[in-house]
N, C-alpha and C positions, 0 to 999 in steps of 0.2 A: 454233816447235816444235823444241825441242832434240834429239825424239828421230830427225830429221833426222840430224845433226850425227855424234850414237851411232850411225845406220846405217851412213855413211860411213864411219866411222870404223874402225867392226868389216867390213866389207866389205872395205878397206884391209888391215887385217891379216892377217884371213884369205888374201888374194888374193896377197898378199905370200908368205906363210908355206907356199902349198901352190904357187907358183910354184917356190921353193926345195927341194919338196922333188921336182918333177918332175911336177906333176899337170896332167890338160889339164883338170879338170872338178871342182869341189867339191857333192857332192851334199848333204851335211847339215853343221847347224853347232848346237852344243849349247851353249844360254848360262845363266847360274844368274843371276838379279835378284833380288837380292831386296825384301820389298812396302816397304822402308824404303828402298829406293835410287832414289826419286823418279824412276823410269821407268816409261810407261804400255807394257808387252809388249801391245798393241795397236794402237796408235801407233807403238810400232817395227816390227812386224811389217809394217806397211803401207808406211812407209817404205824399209824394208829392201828390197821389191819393188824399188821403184824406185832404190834408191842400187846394185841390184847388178847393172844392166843391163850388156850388155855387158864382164861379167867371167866369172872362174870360178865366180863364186859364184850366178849370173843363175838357176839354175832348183834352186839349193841349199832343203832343208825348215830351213827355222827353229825348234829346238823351244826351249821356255825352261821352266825350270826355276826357280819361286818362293818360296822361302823366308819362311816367317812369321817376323815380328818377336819376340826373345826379347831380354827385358828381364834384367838381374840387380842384385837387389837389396846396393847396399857395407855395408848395415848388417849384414842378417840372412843376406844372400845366399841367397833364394830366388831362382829363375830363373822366370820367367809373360811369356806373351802380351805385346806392344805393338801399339799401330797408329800411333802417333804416338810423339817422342823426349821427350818430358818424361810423365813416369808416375808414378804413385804406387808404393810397393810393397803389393799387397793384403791381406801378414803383420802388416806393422810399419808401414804409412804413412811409411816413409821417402822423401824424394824423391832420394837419390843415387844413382842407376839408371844402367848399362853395358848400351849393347845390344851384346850379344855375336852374332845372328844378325837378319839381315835388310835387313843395308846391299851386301850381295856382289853385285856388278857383276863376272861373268866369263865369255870365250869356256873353256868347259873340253873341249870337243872339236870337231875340224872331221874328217869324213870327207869322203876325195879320190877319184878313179880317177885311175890314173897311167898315163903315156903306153903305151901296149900290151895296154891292159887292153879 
């Protein structure tokens, strides 16, 4: 299960990053996946439990933020829907498709309490 791995990982950083900035305590941590960046936010979430024991991040709320798959068409350049990375375009049947939204893997916020608070 790799989203093991990802939990670690973003625990690390987090832990790292609000250590630097003085904090005894990271209550929340806001991440954007998107449904094309082969992460199950259910499986991280559970993991996450566990990989943030004994840190700052250990009783931190995980929310995550999902982003639908947006395909765009190089022919006609309509932009529609993906669930998968090879797609038709449903204008023009083209198959040269950019997913422009749906692969974003990011921590984009951690809320901290800092020492005195």
């Amino acid at each position: 299960m790799h989203e093991m791995s990802i939990a670690l990982s973003i625990v690390e950083a987090v832990d790292t990053k609000a250590r630097a900035e003085g904090a005894r305590k990271i209550s929340g941590i806001d991440l954007l996946i998107g449904k094309l960046a082969g992460v199950e936010p259910e499986s991280l979430k559970f993991c996450f439990s566990a990989a943030a024991k004994g840190t700052l991040a250990e009783d931190a709320l995980l929310a995550i933020g999902e982003p639908e798959g947006i395909g765009e068409c190089g022919e006609c350049g309509m932009r529609f829907p993906v669930t998968f990375y090879y797609a038709e375009c449903p204008k023009c049947r083209s198959l040269r498709i950019k997913i422009v939204s749906g692969e974003e893997f990011l921590i984009q916020s951690i809320t901290i309490e800092e020492e005195g608070e």
